[in-house]
C-alpha positions in Angstrom: 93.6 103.0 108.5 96.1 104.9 106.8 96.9 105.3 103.5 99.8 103.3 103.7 98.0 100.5 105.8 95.5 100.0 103.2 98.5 99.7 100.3 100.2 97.1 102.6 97.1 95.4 103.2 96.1 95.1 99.2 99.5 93.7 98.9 99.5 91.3 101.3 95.9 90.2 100.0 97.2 90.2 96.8 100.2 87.9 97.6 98.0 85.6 99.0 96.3 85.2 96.5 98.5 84.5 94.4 101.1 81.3 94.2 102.8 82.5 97.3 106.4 81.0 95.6 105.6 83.3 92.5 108.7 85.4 92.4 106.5 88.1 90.6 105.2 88.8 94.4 108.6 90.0 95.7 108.5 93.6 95.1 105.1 93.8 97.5 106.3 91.9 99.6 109.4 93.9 99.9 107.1 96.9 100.5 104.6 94.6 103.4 107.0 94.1 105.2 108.0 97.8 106.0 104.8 98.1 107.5 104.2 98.5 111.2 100.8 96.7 111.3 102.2 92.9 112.3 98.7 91.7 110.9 100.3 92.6 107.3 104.3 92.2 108.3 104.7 88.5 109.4 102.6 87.2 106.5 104.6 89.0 104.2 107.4 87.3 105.2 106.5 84.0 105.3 105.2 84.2 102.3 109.7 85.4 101.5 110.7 82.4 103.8 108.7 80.1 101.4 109.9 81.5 97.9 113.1 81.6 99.1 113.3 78.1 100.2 111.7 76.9 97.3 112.4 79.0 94.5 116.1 79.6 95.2 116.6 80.9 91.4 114.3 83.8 92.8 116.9 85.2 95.7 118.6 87.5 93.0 115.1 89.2 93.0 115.4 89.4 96.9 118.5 91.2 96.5 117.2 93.4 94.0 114.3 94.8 95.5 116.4 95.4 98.8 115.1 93.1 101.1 117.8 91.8 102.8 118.6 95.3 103.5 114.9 95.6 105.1 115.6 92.4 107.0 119.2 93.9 108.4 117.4 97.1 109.7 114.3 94.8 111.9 117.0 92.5 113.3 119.0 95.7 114.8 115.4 97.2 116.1 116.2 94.6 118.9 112.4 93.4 117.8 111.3 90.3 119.6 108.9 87.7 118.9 107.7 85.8 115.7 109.2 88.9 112.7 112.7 88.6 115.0 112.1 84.9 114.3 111.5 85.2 110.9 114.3 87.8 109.7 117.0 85.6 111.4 115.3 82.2 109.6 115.0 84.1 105.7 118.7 85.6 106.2 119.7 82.3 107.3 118.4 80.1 104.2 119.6 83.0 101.7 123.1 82.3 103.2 122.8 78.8 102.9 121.6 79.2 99.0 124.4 81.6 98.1 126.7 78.6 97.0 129.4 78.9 100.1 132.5 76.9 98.8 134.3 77.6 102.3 133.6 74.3 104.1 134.7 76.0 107.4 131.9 79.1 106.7 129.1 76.0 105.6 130.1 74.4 109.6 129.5 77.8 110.9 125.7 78.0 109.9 125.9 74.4 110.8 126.5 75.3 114.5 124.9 78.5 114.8 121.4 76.9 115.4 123.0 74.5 117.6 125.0 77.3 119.9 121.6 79.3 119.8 119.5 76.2 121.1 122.7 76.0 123.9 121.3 79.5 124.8 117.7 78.8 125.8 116.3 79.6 129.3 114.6 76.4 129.1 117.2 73.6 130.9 116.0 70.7 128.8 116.5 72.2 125.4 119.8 73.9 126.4 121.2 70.1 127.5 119.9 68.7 124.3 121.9 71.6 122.2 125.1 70.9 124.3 125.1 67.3 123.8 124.4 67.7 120.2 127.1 70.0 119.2 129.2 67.8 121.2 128.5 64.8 119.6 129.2 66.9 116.3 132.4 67.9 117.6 133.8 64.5 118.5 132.4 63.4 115.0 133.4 65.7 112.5 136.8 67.7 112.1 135.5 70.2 109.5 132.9 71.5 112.8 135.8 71.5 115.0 138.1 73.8 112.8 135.0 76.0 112.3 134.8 76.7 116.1 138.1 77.0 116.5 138.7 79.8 113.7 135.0 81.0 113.6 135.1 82.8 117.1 133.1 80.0 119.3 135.8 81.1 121.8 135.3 84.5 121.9 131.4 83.5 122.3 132.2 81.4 124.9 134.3 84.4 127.1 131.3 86.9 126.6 128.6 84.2 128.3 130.8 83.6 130.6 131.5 86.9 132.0 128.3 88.1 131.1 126.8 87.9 134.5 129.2 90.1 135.9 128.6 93.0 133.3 125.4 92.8 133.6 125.2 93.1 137.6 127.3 96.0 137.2 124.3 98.0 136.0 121.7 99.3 138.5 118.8 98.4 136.2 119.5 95.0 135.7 117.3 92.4 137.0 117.5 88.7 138.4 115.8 87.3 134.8 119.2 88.8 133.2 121.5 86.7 134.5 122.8 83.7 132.4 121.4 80.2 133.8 124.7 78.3 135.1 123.5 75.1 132.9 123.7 77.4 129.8 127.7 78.3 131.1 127.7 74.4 131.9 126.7 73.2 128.1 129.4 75.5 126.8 132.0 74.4 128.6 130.9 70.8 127.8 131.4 71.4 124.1 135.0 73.1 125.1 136.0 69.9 126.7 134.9 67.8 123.7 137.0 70.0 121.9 140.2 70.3 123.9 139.8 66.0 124.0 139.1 65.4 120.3 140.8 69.0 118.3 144.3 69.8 117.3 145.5 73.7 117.2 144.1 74.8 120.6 145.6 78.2 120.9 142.3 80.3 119.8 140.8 78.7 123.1 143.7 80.7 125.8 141.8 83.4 125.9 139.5 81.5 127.9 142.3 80.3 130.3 141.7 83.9 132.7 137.8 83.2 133.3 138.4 79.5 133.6 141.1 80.6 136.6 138.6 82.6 138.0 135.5 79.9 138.0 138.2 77.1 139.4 138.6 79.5 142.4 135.1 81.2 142.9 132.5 79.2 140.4 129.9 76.5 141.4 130.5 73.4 141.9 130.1 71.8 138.4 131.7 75.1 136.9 134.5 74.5 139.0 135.5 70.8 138.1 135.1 71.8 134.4 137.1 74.6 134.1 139.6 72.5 135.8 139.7 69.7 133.2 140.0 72.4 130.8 142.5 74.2 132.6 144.5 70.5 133.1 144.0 69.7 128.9 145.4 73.1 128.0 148.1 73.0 129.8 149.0 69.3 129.3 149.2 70.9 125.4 151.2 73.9 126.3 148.4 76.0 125.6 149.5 79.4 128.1 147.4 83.1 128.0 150.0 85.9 127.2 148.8 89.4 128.5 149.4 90.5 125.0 146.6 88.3 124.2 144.2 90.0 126.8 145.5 93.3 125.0 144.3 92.2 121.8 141.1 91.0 123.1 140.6 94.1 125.0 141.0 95.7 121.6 138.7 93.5 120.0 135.8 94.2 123.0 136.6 97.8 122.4 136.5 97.8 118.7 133.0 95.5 119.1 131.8 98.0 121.5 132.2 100.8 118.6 130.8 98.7 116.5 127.9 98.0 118.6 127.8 101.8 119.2 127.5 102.8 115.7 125.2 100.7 114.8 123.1 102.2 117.5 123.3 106.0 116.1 123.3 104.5 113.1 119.3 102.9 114.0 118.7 106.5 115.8 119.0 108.0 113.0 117.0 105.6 110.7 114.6 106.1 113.5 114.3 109.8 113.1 114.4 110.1 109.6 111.5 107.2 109.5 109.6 109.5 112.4 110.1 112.6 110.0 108.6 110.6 107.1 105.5 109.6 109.0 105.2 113.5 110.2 105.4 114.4 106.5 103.4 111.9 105.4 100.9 113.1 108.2 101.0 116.6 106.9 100.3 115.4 104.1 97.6 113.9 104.8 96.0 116.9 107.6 96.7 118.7 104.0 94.5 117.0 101.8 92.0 116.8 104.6 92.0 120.5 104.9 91.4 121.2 101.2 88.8 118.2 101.6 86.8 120.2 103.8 87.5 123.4 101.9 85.7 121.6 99.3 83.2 120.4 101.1 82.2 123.5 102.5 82.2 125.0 98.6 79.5 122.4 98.0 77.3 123.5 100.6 77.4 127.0 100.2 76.6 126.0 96.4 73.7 123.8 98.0 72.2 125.8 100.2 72.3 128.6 97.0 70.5 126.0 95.1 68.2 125.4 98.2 67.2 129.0 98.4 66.5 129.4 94.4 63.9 126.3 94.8 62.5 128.7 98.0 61.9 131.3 95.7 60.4 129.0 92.9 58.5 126.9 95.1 56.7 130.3 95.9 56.2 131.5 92.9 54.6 128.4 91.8 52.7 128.4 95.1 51.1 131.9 93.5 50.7 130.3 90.2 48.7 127.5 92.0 46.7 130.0 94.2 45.9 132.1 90.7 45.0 128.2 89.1 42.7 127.4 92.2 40.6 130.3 91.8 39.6 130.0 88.4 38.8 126.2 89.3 36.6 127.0 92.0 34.4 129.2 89.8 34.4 126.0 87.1 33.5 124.1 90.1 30.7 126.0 90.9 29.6 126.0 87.2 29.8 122.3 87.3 28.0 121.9 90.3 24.6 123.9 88.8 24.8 121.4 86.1 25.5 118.9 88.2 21.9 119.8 90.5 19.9 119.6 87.0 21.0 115.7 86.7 20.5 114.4 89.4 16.7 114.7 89.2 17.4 112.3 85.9 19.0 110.4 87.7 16.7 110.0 90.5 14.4 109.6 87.8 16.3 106.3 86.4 17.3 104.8 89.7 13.9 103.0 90.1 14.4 101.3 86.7 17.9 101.0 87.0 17.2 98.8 90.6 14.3 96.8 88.3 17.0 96.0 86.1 19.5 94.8 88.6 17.2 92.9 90.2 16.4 91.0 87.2 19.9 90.4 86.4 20.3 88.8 90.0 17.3 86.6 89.9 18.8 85.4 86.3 22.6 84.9 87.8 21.1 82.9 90.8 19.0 80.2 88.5 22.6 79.5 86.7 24.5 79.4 90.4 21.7 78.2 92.4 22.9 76.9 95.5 21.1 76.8 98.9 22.0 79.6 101.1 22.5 79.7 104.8 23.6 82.2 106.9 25.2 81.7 110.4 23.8 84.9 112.5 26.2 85.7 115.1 23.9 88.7 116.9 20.0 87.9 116.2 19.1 90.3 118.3 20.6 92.9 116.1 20.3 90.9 112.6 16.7 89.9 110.6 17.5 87.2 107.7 14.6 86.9 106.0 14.0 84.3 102.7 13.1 86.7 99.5 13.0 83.8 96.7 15.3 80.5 97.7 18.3 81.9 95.9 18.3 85.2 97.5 18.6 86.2 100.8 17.7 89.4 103.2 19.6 90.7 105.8 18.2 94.0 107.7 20.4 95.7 110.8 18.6 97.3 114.1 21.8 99.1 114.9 24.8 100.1 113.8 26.7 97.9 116.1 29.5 96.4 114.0 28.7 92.5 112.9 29.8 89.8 110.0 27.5 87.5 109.3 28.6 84.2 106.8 27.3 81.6 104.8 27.4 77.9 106.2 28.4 76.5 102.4 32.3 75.4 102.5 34.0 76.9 99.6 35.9 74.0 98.0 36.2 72.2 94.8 35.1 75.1 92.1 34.4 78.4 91.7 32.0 80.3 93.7 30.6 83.5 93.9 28.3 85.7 95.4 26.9 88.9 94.8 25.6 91.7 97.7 23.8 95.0 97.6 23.7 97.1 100.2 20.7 99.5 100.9 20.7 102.7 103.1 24.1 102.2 104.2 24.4 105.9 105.2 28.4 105.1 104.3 28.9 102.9 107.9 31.2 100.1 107.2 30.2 97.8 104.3 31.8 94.8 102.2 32.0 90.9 101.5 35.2 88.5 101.1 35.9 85.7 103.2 36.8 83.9 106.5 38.4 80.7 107.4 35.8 78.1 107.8 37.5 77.0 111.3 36.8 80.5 112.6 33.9 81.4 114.6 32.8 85.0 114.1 31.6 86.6 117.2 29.0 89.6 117.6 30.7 93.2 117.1 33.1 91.8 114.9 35.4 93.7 111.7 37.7 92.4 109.5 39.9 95.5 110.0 40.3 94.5 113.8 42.1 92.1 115.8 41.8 89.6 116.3 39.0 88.6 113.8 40.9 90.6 110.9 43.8 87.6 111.3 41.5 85.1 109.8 39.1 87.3 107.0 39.7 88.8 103.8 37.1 91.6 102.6 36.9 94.1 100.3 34.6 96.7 101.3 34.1 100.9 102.2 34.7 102.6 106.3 33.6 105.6 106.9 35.3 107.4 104.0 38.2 105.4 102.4 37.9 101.7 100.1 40.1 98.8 100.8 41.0 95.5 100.6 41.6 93.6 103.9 43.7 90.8 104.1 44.6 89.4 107.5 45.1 92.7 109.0 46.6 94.4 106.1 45.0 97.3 104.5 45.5 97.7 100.1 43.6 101.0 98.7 42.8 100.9 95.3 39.5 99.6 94.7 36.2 101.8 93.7 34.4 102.8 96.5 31.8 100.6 97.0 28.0 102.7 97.5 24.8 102.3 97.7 22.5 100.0 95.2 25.7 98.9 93.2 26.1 95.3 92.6 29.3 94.1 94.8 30.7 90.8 94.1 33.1 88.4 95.2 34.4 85.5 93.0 36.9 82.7 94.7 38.5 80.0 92.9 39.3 77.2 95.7 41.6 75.3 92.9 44.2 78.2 92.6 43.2 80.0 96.0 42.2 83.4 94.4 39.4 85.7 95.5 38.3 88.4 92.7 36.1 91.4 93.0 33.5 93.0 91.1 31.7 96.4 91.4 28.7 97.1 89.1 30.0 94.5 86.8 33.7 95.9 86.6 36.5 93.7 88.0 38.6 95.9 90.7 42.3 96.1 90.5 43.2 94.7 93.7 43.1 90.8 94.7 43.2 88.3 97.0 45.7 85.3 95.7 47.3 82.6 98.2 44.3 81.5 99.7 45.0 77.6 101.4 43.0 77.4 104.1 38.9 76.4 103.4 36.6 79.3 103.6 33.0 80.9 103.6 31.7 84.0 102.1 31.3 87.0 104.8 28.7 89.4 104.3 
């Protein structure tokens, strides 16, 4: 969209808005509807149609910010539809506001509507606009003076000769030609006036054409004009050449009218065509010295890019230099590192007397009777060590879960798990749905057991949390002869862990479903 699209489009938007009989509004609206997008253009001017009907004190600020001007120029683009429709309707409610004391000029507007309706291609609304100005007629002498010194006569003469200029031209087509009931409606409302109006003589110019239709019209043409014909003359109304002179004068001078108004829209045309090349010059301008810029800024970029190259690599070297001298600390550290492990090989038998005691004292204050569903007892031993503990020794390394029959429920349980000779395979504990049966080979990293357990545990290398599929790093890695425990809470649903004493970051929270521990 261009630039002036989008300015239209804020108006409009704006005068919408707004209270659409604001008289503030006017000067956008002026500028709407200029615009060629119709989207903007026939809202703008209803939103004119209403202030102006409403707000009459506001049409000064109509002629101020040139809009009947603007109106003027889209009723001679010869424009059809709903903006020709709405030009004609705002210029005819300004005229009717502007205080007309001329009660001949008020009939005019009076009629206008009517002769237009008389106009329609449609038959039915055509007869209704006939009889209606009629009626009028017969009623009122203010509407009858107004046709007669208003130029309803001259109107008259042009539709009904109009078929025969119009065949003259190669490029007309059978929808051009004038319906005879619209020629019939007229001359209906001339009869009503020849019967009912005094000072006929504007109506002899139509004495020629009403000849012509007596001798060579249709039927219903024919007896019309020669009613009219018989009125007129019965009133000494008579067509003097001189008359056909002036009206040929008038025709012509209308016809130069007509004709400058044409080079007058040409031009408007062009100079409005040269604006919109300008503008668009304008606007291939400030696009090219957009992209000027924008090419600026990535030449500056990719100068900036290549001085991060070059320190990027010289902190590469720095790191290099760095890594060196860390590998000989490493090495350092690793001799000491030799000479402790034999203390601590030394300790690890009393350290493992220690944690056993601590077990044994954990499981008098938490005794509860432990049994343990063995999926694979071909590949799993259980053996009882003291009623409160239980151990469980693998064959294989074939992947199996084994769980505790106890339901989980109203409290907070715990249990605690070391693992011996492990040789880092796949270790933890956590939990599984009590309405899930765990088959042999099963892991709670894999579908489509890992949709029903929660674990926290160590594979081959890396320590996670499971939780229904989803792996969360964070936890110590769990190893050998360390005390691993897992703590849930079935009143708020949470499941805790513990290594070596030490709670682990990472949780388990949003647990609904009842559970068992998973070894």
């Amino acid at each position: 969209m261009d630039e002036e699209s989008v300015r239209a489009s804020k108006v409009t938007s704006f005068a919408t808005e707004q209270n659409i009989f604001d008289a503030t509004n006017i000067p956008q609206l002026a500028f709407a509807i200029k615009s060629p997008d119709k989207n903007i253009q026939i809202p703008s001017q209803k939103h004119i149609l209403d202030i102006v009907v409403n707000k009459p004190e506001s049409i000064e600020a109509i002629y101020e910010n040139d809009i009947v001007n603007i109106l003027n120029k889209l009723l001679n683009d010869s424009q059809e539809g709903e903006v020709i429709i709405l030009s004609n309707a705002i210029m005819n409610v300004i005229g009717l506001q502007s205080g007309v004391v001329d009660a001949v000029v008020r009939a005019r507007a009076a009629t206008e509507p009517l002769i237009q309706i008389i106009h329609s291609p449609n038959e039915k609304q055509s007869k209704q606009g006939s009889k209606a100005l009629s009626d009028l007629v017969a009623e009122n002498e203010t509407i009858r003076s107004s046709l007669l010194t208003t130029g309803f006569a001259e109107l008259v003469l042009h539709t009904l000769t109009s078929n025969n200029q119009i065949q003259s031209k190669s490029s007309s087509s059978s929808s051009d030609i004038i319906p005879i009931f619209i020629k019939v409606g007229l001359l209906d409302v001339v009869l009503r006036l020849v019967t009912t109006a005094e000072g006929l003589q504007p109506l002899s110019l139509l004495i020629p054409i009403l000849e012509d239709l007596k001798q060579n019209g249709e039927n219903e043409l024919k007896n019309k004009s020669k009613k009219i014909l018989t009125l007129l003359q019965s009133e000494g109304i008579n067509f003097s050449p001189s008359q056909q002179n002036d009206e040929d004068l008038n025709k012509e001078k209308v016809e130069n009218i007509r004709l400058r108004e044409e080079i007058k829209q040409k031009v408007e045309e062009i100079r409005m065509k040269d604006e919109e090349n300008k503008r668009k010059e304008e606007v291939n301008k400030r696009n090219d010295e957009e992209q000027i810029r924008k090419d600026e800024e990535i030449r500056k970029l990719k100068e900036e890019l290549e001085k991060q190259k070059k320190e990027k690599e010289r902190i590469s070297n720095e790191f290099q230099k760095e890594k060196s001298g860390k590998e000989r600390i490493t090495e350092e550290f690793q001799r000491e590192r030799n000479k402790k492990e034999k203390h601590i090989e030394e300790n690890k038998k009393l350290k493992d007397e220690i944690e056993k005691m601590k077990q044994n004292e954990k499981s008098k204050d938490t005794s509860i009777p432990i049994e343990i569903i063995n999926p694979d007892p071909l590949q799993i031993n259980i053996t009882d060590e003291d009623g409160t503990m239980k151990k469980i020794n693998k064959n294989s390394t074939k992947n199996n879960v084994v769980s505790l029959s106890q339901v989980l429920e109203d409290g907070i349980y715990s249990i605690e798990t070391q693992f011996i000779n492990s040789e880092e395979a796949f270790i933890g504990v956590g939990v599984v749905e009590n309405s899930y049966k765990i088959l042999d080979d099963s892991r709670p990293d894999r579908s489509p057991h890992a949709e029903h357990m929660a674990a926290y545990g160590i594979g081959i290398e890396n320590s996670f949390i499971w939780c229904k599929g989803k792996e969360i790093p964070g936890n110590s890695p769990i190893r050998d002869n360390k005390i691993v425990k897992a703590e849930y809470d079935s009143d708020k649903g949470t499941l805790f862990f513990f290594l070596d004493g030490i709670q682990q970051p990472n949780y388990i929270t949003g647990i609904k479903e009842k559970v068992r521990f998973i070894v």
